[in-house]
C-alpha positions as a Markdown table, in Angstrom:
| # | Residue | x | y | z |
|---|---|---|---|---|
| 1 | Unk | 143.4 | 50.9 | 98.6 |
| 2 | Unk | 141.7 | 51.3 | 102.2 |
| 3 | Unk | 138.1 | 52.2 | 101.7 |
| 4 | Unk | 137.9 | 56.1 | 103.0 |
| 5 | Unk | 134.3 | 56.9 | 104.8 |
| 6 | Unk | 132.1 | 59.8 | 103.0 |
| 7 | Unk | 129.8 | 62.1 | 104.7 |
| 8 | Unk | 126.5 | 63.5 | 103.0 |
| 9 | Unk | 124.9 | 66.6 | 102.9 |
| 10 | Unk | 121.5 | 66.6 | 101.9 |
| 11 | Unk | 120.3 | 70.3 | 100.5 |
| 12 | Unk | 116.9 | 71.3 | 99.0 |
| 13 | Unk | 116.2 | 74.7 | 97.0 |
| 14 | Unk | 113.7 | 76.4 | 95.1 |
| 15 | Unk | 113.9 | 77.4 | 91.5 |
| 16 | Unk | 114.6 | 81.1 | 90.7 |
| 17 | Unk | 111.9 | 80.8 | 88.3 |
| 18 | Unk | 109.4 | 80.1 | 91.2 |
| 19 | Unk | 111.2 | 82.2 | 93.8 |
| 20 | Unk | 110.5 | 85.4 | 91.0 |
| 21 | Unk | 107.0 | 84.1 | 90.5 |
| 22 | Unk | 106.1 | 84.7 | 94.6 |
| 23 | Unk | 107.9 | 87.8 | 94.1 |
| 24 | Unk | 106.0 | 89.3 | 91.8 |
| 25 | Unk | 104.8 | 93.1 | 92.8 |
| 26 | Unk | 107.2 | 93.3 | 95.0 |
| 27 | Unk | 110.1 | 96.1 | 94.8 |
| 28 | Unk | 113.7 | 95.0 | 95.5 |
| 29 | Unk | 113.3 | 96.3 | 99.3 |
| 30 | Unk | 110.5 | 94.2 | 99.5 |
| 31 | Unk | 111.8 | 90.9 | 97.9 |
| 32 | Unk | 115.2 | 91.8 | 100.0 |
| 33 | Unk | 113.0 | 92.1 | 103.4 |
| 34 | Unk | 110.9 | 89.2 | 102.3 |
| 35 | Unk | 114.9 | 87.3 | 102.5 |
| 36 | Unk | 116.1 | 88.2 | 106.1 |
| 37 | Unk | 112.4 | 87.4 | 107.0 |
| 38 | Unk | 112.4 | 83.6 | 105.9 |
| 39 | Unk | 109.7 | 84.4 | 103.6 |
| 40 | Unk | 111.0 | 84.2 | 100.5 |
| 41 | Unk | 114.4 | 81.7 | 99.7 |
| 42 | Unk | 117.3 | 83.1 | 98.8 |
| 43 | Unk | 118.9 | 82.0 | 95.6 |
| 44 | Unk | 120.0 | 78.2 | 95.0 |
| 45 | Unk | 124.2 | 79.5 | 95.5 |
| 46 | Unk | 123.6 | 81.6 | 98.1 |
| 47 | Unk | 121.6 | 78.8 | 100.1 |
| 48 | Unk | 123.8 | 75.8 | 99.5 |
| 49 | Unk | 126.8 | 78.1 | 100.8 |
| 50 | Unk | 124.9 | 78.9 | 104.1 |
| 51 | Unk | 124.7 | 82.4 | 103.4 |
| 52 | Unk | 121.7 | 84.2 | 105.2 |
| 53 | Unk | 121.0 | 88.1 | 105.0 |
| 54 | Unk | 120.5 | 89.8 | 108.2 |
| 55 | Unk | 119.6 | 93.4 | 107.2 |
| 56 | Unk | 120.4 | 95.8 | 104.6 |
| 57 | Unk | 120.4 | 99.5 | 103.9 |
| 58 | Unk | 120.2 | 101.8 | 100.3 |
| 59 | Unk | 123.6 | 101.2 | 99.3 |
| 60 | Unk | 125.0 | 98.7 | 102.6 |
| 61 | Unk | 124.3 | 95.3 | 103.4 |
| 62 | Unk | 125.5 | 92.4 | 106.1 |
| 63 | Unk | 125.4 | 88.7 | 105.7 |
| 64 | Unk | 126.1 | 85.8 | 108.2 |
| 65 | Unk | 128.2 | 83.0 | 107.5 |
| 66 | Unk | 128.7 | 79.4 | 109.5 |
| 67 | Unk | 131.9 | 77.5 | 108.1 |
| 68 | Unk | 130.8 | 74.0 | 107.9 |
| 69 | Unk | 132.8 | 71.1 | 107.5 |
| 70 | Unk | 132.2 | 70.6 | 103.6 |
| 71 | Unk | 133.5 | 74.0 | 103.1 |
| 72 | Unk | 136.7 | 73.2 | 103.5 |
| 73 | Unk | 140.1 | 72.7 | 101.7 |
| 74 | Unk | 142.0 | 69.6 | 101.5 |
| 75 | Unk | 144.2 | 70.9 | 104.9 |
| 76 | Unk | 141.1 | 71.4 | 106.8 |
| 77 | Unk | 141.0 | 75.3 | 106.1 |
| 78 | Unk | 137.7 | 77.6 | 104.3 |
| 79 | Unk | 138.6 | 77.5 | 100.8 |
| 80 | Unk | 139.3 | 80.6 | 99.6 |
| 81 | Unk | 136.3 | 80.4 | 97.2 |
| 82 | Unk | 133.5 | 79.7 | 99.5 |
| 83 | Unk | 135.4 | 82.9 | 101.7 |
| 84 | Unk | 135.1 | 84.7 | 98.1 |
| 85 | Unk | 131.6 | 84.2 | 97.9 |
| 86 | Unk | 130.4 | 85.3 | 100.7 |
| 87 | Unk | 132.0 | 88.0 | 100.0 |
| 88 | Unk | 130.8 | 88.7 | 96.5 |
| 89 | Unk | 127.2 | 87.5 | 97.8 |
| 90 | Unk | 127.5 | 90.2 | 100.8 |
| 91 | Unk | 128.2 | 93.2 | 97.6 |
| 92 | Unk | 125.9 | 91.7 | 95.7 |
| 93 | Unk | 123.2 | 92.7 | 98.3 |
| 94 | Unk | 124.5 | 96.2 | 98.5 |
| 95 | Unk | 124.3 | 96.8 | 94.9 |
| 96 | Unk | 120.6 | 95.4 | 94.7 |
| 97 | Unk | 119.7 | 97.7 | 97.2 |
| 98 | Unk | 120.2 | 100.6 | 94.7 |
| 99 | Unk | 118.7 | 99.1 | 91.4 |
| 100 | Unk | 115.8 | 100.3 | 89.6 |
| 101 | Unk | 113.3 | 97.9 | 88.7 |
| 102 | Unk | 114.5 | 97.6 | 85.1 |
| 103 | Unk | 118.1 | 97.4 | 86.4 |
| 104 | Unk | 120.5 | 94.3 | 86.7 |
| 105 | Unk | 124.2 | 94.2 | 87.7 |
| 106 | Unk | 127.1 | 91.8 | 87.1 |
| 107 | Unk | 130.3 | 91.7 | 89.3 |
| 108 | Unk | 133.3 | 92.3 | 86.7 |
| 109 | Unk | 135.9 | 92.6 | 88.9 |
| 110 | Unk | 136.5 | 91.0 | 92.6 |
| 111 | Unk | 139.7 | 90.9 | 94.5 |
| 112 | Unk | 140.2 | 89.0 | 98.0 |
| 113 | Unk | 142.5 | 89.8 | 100.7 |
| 114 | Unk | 142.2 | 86.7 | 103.0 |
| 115 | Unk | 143.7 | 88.0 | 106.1 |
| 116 | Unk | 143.5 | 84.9 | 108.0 |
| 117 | Unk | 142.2 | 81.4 | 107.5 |
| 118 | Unk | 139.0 | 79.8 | 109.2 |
| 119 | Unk | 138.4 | 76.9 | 110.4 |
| 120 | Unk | 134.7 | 75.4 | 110.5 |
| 121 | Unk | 133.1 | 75.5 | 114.3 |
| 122 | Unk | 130.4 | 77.2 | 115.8 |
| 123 | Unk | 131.7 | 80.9 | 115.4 |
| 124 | Unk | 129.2 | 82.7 | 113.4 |
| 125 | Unk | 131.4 | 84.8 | 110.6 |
| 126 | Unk | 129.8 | 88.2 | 109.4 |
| 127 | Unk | 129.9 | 90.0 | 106.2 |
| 128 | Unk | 129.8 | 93.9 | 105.5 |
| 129 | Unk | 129.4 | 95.5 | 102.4 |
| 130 | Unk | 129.3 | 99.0 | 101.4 |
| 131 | Unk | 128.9 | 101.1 | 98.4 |
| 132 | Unk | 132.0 | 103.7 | 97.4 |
| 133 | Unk | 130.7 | 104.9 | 94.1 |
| 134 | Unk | 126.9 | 104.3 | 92.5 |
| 135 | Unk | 127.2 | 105.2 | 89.0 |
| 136 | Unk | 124.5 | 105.0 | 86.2 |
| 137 | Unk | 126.7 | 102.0 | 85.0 |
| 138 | Unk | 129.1 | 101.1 | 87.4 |
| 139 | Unk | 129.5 | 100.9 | 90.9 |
| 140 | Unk | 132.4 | 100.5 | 93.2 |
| 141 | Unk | 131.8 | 98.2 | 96.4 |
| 142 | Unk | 134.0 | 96.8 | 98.9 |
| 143 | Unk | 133.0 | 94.1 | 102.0 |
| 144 | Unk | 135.5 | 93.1 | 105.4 |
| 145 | Unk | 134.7 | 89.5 | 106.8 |
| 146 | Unk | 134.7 | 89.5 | 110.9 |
| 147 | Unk | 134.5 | 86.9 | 113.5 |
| 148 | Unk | 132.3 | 87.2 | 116.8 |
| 149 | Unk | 135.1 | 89.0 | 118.0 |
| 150 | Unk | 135.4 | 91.4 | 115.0 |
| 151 | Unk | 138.7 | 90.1 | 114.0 |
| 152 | Unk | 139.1 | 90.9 | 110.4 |
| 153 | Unk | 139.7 | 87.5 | 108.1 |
| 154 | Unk | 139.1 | 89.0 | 104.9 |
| 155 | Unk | 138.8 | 91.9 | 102.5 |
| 156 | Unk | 137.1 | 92.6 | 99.3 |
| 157 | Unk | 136.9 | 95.1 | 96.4 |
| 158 | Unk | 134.5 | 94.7 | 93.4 |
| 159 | Unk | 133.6 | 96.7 | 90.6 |
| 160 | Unk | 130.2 | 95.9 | 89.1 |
| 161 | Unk | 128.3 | 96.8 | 86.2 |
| 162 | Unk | 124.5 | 97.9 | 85.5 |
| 163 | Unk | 122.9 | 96.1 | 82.8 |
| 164 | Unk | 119.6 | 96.4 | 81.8 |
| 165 | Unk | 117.1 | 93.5 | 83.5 |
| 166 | Unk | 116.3 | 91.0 | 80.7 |
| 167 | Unk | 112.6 | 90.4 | 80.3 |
| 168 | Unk | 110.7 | 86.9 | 80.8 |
């Protein structure tokens, strides 16, 4: 069998462990600024998906997203799971923006609608997320991913639920 060529990636991250550590005193609107500032990293997922946070809101949030080449499928398309996380990433930023500070949440439920596919290139994809119900336990989110031109390429709908934030 012909020899087929590989590409490398390199990536670097910093332990959530640390990241909390430089945290410390800070509220969620703080840490979240500290984020779309470059101040703080995000989390090791978010990072190695090329997610970045561009501002936020009580309740709303907006990501950016680059397709690269290692995001893709085996046909040269954004695999729908690298689509679903930015997706889930974007709600994910919503719902923080509403927790306490003994307050956690876990997404229970999360359903795609890929619209159409994406191709890696230059365009700049963006990510919008919005709360539809903030419960004391469970909240209802949904997130639309646009191109530069605000062509729609996918929909989400989550339901998430508030735990309590575990200690040490």
């Amino acid at each position: 069998m012909t020899e087929i060529p590989r590409q490398t990636q390199s990536i670097s991250w910093t332990a959530p462990a640390d990241v909390m550590k430089a945290a410390a005193g800070l509220d969620m609107s703080g840490y979240l600024q500290a984020v779309v500032h470059g101040e703080l990293p995000n989390s090791p997922a978010i990072e190695l998906m090329g997610i970045r946070l561009e501002r936020f809101e009580n309740g709303s949030a907006e990501v950016s997203f680059r397709p690269c080449d290692y995001h893709v499928n085996f046909v040269g398309a954004v695999h729908g799971g690298v689509i679903s996380a930015v997706l889930d990433s974007c709600i994910g930023y919503a719902v923080n923006t509403t927790l306490k500070p003994n307050e956690a949440f876990v997404t229970t439920q999360l359903g795609i609608q890929y619209v159409r596919g994406i191709r890696p290139g230059p365009a700049t994809f963006t990510a919008k997320a919005r709360l539809r119900h903030r419960g004391s336990r469970v909240v209802f989110a949904d997130a639309v991913l646009t191109d530069d031109r605000d062509v729609v390429h996918a929909l989400a709908t989550a339901t998430c639920s508030i735990t309590e934030r575990a200690v040490g």
